[in-house]
N, C-alpha and C positions, 0 to 999 in steps of 0.2 A: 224133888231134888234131895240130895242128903248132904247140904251141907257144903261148906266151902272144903272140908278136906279128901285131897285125891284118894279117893279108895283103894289105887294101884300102888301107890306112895312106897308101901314094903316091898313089893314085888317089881324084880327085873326086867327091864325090855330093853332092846338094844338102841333107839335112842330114849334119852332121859335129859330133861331141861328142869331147871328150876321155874318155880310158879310164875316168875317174874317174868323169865325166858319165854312158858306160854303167853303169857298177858300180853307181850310185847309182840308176839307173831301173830295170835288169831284175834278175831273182832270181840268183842266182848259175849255175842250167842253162838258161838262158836266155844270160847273157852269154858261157858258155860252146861253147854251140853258136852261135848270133847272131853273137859278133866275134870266137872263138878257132877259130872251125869245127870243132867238135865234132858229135856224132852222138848222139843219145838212145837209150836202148835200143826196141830195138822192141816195138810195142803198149805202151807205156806212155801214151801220151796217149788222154787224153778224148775229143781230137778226133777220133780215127778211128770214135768212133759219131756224128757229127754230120750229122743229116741234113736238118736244118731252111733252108729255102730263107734265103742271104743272101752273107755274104762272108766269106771268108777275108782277115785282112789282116798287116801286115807287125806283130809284137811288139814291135818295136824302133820304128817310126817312124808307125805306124796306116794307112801305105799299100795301098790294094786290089789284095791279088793275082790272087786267085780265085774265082771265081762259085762259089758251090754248086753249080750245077747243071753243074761239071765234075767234081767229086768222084767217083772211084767205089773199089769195096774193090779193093785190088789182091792183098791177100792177103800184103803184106809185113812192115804192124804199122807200118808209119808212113801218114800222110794223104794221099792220092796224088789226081791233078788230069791232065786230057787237054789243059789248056789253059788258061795264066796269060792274065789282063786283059792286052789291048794295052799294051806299053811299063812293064809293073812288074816284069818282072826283066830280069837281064841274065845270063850263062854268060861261063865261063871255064875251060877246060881245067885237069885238076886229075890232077895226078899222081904224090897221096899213094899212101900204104901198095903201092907197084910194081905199081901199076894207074892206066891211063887213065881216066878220068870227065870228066864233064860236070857242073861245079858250076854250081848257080842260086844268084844271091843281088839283096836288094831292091837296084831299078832308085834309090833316093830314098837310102835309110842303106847299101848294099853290106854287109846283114845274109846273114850265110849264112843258106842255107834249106834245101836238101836238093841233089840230084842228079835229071837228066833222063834218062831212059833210050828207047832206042828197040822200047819190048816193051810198048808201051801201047795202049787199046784205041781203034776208028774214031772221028772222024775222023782224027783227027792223028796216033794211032801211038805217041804218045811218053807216059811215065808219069814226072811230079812227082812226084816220090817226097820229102816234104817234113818235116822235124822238127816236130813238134807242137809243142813248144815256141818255135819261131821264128815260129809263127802264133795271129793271136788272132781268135775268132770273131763276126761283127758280124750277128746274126739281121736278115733282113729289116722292114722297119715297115709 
């Protein structure tokens, strides 16, 4: 983790809540991971059986990240995706714990989300690798 202070804290997004405002909307591992960037333990979310056609969206602001139909198992114990909705997250080089990564977080709140890696499967190559908890599931109608 790095710390209680929001990393996004300088930077713009178009919604913006004070700390207080989060604390008071998400559970406490949720605000944890979402604005402290934190990391859930692996396979602990519900979400990685979720196979029902719809969206993945953002916990913190209800933004659509993910189609279902990018979801696949990656076999890592968090909810992994080949390919975010046009324009819902953004990355940011991240070079906690003496490793380089690739942080995602929502394009709308700059809620962490997970890390992108490039070991995912066609077309795109790259594997979302994303905290359950930083997503909430919106079944298709």
């Amino acid at each position: 983790m790095f710390g209680t202070k929001d990393r996004h804290a300088e930077e713009t997004f178009p919604v913006r809540k004070t700390e207080a405002e989060w604390r008071a909307q998400l559970s406490p591992e949720a605000f944890r991971v979402l604005r402290q960037h934190g990391t859930e333990r692996p396979g602990t979310s519900p979400l990685n059986a979720e196979k029902r056609p719809g969206t993945f969206d953002c916990a913190g602001c209800g933004t659509p990240l993910f189609e279902a139909s990018t979801k696949y198992e990656s076999g890592t114990g968090w909810p992994s995706f080949w390919k975010p909705i046009e324009g819902a997250v953004a990355t940011r080089t991240d070079r906690s714990f003496f490793m380089t990564r690739t942080e995602v977080h929502c394009a709308t709140c700059g809620g962490h989300l997970g890390h992108v890696f490039p070991d995912g499967p066609a077309p795109t190559g790259e594997r979302y690798c994303m905290n359950g908890v930083s997503l909430a599931f919106r079944p298709a109608e």
